[in-house]
DSSP file (Angstrom, degrees, kcal/mol; ACC not computed):
  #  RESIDUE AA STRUCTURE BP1 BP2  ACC     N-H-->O    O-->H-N    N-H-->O    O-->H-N    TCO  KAPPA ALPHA  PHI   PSI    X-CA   Y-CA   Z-CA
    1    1 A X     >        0   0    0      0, 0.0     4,-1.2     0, 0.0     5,-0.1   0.000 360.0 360.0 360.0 -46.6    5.9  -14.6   -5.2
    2    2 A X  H >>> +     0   0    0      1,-0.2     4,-4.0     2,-0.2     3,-0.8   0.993 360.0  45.5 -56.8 -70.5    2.4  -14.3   -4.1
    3    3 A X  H 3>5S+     0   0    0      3,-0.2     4,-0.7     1,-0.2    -1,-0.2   0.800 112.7  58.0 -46.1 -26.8    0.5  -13.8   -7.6
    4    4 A X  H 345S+     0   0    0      2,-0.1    -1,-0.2     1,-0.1    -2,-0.2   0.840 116.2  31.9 -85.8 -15.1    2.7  -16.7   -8.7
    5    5 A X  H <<5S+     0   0    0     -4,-1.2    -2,-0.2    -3,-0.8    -3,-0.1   0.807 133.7  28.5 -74.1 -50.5    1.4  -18.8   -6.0
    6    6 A X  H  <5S-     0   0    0     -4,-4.0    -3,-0.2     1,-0.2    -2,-0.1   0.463  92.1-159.7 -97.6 -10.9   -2.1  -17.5   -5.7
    7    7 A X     << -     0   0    0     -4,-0.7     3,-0.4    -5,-0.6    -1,-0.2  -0.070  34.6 -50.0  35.3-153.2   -2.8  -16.3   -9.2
    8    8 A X  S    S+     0   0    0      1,-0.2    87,-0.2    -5,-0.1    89,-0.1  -0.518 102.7  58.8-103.2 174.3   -5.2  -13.9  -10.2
    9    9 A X  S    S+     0   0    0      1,-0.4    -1,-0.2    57,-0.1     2,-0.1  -0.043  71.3 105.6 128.6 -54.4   -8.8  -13.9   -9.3
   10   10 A X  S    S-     0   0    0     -3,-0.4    -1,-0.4     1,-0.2     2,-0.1  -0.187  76.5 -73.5-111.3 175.3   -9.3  -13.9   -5.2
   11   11 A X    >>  -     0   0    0     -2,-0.1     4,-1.2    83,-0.1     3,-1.1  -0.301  40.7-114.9-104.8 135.2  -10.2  -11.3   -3.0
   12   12 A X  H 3> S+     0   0    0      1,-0.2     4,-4.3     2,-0.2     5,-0.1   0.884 110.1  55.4 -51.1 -48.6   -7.8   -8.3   -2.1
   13   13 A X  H 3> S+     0   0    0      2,-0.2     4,-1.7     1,-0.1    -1,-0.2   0.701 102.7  50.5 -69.8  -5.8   -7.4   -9.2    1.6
   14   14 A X  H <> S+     0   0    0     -3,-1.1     4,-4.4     2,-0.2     5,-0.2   0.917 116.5  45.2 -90.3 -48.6   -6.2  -12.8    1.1
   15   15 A X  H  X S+     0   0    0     -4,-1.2     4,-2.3     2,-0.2    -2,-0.2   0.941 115.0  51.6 -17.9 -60.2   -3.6  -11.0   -1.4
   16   16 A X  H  < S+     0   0    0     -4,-4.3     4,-0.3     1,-0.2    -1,-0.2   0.969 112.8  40.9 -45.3 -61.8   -3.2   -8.5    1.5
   17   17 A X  H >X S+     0   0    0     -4,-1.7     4,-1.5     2,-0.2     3,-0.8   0.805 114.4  52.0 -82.1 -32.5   -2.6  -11.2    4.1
   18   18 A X  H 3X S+     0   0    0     -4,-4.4     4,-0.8     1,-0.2    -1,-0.2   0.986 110.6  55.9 -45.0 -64.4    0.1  -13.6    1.5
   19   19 A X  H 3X S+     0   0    0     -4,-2.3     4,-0.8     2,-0.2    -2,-0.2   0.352 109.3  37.8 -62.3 -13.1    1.7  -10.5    1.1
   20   20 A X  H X> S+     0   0    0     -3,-0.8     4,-1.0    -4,-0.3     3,-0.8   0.889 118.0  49.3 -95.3 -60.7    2.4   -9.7    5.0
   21   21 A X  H 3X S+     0   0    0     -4,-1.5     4,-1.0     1,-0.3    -2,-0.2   0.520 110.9  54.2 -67.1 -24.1    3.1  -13.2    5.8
   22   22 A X  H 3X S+     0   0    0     -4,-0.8     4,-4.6     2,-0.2    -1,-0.3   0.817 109.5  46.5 -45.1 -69.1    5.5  -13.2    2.8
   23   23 A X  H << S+     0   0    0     -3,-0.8    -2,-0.2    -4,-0.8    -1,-0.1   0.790 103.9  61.0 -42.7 -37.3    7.2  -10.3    4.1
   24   24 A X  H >< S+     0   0    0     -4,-1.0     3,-1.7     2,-0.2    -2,-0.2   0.859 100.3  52.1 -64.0 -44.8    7.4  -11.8    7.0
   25   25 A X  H 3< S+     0   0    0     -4,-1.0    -2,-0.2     1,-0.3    -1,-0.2   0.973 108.2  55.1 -29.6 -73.8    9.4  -14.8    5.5
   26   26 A X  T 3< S-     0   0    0     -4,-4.6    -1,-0.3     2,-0.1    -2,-0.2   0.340 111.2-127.6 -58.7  11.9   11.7  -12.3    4.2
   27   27 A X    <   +     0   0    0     -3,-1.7     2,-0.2     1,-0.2    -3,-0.2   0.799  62.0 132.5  31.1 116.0   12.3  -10.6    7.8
   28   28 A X        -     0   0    0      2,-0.0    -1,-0.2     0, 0.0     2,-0.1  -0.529  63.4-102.1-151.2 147.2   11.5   -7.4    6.9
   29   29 A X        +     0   0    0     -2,-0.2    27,-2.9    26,-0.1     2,-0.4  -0.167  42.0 172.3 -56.8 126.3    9.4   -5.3    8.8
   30   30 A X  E     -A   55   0A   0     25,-0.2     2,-0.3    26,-0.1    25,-0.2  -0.985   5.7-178.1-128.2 110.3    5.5   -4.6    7.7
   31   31 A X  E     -A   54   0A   0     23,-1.5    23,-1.6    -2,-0.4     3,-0.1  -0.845  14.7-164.1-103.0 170.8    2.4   -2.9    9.3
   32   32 A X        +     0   0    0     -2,-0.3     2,-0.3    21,-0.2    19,-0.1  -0.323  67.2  32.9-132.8  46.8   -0.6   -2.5    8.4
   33   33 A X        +     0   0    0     17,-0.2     2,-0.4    21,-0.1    17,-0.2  -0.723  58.4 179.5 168.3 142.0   -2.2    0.0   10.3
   34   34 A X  E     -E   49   0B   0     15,-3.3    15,-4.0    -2,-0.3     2,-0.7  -0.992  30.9-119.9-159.7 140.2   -1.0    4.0   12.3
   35   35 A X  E     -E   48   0B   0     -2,-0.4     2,-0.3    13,-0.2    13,-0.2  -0.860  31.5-166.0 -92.6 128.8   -1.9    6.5   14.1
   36   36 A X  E     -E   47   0B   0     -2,-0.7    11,-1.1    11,-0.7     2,-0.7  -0.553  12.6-151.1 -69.7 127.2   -1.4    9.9   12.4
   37   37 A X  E     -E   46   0B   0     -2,-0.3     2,-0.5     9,-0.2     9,-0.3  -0.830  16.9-168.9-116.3 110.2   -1.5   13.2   14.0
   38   38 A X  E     -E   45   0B   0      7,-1.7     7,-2.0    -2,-0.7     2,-0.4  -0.883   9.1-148.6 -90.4 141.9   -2.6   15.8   11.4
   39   39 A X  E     -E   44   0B   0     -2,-0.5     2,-0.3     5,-0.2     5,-0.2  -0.867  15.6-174.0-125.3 139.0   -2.2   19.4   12.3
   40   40 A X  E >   -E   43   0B   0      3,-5.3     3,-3.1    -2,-0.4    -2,-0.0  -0.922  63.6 -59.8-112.7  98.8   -4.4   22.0   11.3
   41   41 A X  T 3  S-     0   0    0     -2,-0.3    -1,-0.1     1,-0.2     0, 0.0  -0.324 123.3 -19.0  29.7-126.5   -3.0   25.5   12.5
   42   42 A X  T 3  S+     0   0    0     -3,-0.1     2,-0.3     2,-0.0    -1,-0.2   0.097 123.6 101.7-100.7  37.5   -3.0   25.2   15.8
   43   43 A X  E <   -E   40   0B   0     -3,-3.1    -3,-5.3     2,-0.0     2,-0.3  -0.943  50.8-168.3-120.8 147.9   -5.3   22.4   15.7
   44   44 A X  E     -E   39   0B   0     -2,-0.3     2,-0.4    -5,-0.2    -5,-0.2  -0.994   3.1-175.1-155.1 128.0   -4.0   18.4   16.1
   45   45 A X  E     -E   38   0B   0     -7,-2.0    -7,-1.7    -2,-0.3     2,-0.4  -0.982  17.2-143.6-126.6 129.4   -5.9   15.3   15.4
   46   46 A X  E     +E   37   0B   0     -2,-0.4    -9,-0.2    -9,-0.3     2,-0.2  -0.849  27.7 179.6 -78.8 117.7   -5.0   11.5   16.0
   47   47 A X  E     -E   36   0B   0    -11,-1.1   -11,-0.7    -2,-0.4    -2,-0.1  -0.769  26.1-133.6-144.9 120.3   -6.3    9.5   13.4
   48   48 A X  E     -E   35   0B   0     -2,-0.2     2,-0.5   -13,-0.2   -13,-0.2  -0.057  19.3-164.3 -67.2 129.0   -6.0    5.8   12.8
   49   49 A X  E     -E   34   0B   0    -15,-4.0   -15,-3.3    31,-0.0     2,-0.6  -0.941   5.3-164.3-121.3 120.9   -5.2    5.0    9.4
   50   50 A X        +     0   0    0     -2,-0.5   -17,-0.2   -17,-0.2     2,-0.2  -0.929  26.0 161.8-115.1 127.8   -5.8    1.2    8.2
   51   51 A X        -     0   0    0     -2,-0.6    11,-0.1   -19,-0.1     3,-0.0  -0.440  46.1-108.5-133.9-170.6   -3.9    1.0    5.1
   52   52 A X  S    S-     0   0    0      9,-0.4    10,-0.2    -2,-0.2   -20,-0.0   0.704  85.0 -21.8-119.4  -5.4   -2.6   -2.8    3.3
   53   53 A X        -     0   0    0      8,-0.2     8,-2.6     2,-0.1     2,-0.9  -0.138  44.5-158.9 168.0 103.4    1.0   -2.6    4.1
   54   54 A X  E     -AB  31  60A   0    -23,-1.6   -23,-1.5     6,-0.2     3,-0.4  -0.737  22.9-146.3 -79.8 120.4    3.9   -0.5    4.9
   55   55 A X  E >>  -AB  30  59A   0      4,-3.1     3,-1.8    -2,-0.9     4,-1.1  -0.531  67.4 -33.6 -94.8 130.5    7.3   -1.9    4.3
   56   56 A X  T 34 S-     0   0    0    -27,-2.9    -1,-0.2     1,-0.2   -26,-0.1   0.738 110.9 -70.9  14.3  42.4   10.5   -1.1    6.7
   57   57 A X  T 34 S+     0   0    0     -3,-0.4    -1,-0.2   -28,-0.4     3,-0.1   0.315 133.8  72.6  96.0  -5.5    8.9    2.3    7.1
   58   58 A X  T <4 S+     0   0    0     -3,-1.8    30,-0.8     1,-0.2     2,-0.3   0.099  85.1  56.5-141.3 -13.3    9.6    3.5    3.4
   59   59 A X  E  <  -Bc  55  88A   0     -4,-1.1    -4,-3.1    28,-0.1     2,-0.4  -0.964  57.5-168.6-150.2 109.7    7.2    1.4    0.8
   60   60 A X  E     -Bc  54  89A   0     28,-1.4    30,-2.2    -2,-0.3     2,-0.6  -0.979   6.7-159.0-121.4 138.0    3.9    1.5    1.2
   61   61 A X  E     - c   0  90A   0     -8,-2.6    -9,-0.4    -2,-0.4     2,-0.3  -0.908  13.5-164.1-112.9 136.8    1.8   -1.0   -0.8
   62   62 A X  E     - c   0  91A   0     28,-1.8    30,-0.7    -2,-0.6     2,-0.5  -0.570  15.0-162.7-116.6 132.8   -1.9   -0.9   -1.8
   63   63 A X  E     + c   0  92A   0     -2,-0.3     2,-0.4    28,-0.1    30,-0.2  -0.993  19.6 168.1-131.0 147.9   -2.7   -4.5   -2.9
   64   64 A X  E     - c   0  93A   0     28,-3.3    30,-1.4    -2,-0.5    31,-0.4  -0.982  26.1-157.5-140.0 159.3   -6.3   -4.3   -5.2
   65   65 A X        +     0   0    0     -2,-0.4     2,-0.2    28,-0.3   -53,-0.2  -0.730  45.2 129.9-137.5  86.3   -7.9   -7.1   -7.4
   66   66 A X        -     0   0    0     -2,-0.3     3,-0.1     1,-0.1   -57,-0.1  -0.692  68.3-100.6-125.3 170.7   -9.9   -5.2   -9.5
   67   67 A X  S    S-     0   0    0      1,-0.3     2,-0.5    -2,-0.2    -1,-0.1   0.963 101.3 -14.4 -48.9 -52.4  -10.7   -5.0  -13.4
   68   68 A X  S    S-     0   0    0     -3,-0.0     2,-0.7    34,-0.0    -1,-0.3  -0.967  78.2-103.5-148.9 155.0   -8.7   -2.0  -14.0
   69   69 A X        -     0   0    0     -2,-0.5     2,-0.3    -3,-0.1    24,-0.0  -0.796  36.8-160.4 -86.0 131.6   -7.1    0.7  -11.5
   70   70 A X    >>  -     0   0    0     -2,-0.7     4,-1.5     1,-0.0     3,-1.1  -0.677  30.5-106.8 -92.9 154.6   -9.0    3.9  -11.5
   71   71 A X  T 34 S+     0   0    0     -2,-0.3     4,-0.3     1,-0.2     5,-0.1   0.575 119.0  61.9 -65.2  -1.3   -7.8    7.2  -10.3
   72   72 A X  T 34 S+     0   0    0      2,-0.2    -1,-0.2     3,-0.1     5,-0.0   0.142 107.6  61.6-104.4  23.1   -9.8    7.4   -6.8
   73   73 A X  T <> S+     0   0    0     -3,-1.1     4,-2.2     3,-0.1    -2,-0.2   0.677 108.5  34.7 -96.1 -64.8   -7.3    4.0   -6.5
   74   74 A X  H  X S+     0   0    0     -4,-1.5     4,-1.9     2,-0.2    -2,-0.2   0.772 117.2  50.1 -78.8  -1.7   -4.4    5.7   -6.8
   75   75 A X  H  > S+     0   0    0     -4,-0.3     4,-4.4     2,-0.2     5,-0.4   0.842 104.3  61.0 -85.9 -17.3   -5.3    9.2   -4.9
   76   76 A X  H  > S+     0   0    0      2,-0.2     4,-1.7     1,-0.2     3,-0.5   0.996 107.4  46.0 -73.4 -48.4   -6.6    7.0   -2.1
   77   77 A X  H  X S+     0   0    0     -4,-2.2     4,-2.0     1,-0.3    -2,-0.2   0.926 114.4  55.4 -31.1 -66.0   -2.4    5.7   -2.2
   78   78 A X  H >X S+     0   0    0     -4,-1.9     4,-1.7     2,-0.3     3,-1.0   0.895 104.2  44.9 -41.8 -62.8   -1.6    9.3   -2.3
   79   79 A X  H 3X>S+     0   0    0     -4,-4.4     4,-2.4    -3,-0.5     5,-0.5   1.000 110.6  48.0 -71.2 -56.5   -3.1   10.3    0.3
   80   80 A X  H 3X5S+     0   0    0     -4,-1.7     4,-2.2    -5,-0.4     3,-0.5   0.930 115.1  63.4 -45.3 -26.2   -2.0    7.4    3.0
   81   81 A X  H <<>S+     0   0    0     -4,-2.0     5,-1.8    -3,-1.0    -2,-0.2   0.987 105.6  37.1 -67.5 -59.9    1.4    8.5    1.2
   82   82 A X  H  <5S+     0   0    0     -4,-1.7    -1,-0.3     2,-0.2    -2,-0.2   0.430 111.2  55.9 -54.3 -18.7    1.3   11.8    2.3
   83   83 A X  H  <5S+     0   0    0     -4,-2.4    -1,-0.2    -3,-0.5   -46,-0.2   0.844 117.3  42.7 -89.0 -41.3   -0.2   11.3    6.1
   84   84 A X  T  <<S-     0   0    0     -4,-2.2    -2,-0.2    -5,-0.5    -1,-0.2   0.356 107.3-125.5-104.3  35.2    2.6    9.1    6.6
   85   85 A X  T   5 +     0   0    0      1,-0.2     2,-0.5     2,-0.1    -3,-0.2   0.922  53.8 157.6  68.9  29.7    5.4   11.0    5.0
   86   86 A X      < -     0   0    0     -5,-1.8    22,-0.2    -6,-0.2    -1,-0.2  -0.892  32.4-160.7-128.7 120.9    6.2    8.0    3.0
   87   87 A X  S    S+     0   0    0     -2,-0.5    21,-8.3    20,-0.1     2,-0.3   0.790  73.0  44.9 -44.9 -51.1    8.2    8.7   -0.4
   88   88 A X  E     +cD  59 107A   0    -30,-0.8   -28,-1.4    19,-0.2     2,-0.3  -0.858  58.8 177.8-120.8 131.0    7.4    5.5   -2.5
   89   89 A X  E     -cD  60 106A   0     17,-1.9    17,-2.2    -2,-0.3     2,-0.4  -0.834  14.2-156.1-133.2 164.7    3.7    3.4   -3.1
   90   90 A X  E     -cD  61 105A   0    -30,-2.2   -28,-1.8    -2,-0.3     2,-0.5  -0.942   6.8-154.5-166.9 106.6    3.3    0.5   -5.3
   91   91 A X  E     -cD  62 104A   0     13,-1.6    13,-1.5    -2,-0.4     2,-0.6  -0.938  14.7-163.6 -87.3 108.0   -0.2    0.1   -6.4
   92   92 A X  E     -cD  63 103A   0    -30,-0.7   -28,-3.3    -2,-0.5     2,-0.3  -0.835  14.8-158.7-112.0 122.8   -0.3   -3.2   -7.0
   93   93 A X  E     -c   64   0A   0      9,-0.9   -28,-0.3    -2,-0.6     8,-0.1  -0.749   7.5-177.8 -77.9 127.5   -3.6   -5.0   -9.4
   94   94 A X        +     0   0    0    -30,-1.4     2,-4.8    -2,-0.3   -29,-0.2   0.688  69.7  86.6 -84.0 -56.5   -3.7   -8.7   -8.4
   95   95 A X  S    S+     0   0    0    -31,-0.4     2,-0.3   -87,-0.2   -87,-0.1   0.113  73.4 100.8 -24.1  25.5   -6.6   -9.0  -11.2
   96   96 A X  S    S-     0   0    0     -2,-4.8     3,-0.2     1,-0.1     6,-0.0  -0.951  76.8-136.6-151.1 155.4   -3.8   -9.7  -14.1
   97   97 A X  S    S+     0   0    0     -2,-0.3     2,-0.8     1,-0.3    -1,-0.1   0.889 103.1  30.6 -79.2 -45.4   -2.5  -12.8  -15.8
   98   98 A X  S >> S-     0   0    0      1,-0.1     3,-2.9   -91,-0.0     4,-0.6  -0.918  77.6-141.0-133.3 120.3    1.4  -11.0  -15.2
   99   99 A X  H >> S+     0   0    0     -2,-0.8     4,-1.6     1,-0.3     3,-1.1   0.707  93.0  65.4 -31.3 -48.3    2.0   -9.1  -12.6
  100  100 A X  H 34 S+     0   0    0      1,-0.3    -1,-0.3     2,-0.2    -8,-0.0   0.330  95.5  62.6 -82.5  12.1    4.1   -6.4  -13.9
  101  101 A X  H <4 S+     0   0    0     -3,-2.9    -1,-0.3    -8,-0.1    -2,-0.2   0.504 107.8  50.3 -93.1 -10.2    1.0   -5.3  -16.2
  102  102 A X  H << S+     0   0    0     -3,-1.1    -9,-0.9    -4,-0.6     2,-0.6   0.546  88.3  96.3-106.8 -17.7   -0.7   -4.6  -12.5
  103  103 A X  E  <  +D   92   0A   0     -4,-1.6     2,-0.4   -11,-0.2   -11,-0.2  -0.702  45.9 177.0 -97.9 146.5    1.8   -2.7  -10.9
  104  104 A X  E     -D   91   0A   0    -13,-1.5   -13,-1.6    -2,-0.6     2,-0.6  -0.923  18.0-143.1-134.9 131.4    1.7    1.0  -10.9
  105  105 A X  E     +D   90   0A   0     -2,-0.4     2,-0.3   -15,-0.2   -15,-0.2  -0.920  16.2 179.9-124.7 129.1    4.4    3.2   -9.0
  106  106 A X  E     +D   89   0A   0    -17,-2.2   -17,-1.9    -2,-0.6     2,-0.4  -0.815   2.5 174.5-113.2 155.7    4.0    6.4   -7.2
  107  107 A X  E     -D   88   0A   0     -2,-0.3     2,-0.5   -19,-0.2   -19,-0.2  -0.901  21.5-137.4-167.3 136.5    6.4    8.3   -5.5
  108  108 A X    >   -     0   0    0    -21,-8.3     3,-2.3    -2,-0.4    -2,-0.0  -0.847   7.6-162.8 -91.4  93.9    6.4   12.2   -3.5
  109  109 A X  T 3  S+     0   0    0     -2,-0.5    -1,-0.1     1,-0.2   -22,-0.1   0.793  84.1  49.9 -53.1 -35.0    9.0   14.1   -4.2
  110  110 A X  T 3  S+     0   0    0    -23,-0.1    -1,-0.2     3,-0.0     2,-0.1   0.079  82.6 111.9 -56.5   8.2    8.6   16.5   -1.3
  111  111 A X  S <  S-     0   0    0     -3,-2.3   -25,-0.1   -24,-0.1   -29,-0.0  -0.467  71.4-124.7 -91.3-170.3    8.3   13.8    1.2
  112  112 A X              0   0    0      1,-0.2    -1,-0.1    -2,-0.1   -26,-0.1   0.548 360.0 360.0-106.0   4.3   11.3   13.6    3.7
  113  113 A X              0   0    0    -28,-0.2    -1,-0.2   -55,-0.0    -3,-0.0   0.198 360.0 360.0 -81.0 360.0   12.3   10.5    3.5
């Protein structure tokens, strides 16, 4: 709904911000931003993780508007997947005439969800 509105072109954070307010439409719950505790043996750190949007706790989405996706695009997904334990990420390219040539799906089979 958003790329069909906004089209390609624009800046990742106005993408970012359709895409919350969108959600929002749809009631379903979205953040954009957690604290983490990673533990290291018997060492534990809080660390704020600003990420573009987790969906009902389960989906996290990456929104980019770039030429092409690179791989430090998707490890940076990977990794917010993995500090919050979250199965399924949806890299999504804004940069594209049709959408479904810009999305890219990742998903952790060892997370716990």
């Amino acid at each position: 709904e958003v790329h069909r509105d906004k089209g390609p072109g624009l800046v990742e954070s106005i993408y970012e911000w359709c895409l919350a307010r969108e959600l929002e439409l749809q009631k379903l719950e979205s953040i954009n931003q957690k604290v983490v505790r990673v533990r290291y043996k018997s060492f534990v750190r809080e660390e704020p993780l600003r990420f573009d949007v987790l969906v009902e706790n389960c989906v996290l989405v990456e929104a980019k508007s770039v030429e092409s996706i690179l791989p430090i695009h998707k490890a940076q997904l990977l990794s917010y997947m993995k500090l919050l334990d979250v199965p399924l990420g949806l890299l999504i390219n804004f940069n594209v005439a049709k959408l479904t040539d810009g999305v890219s799906r990742l998903i952790l089979p060892w997370a716990d969800k």
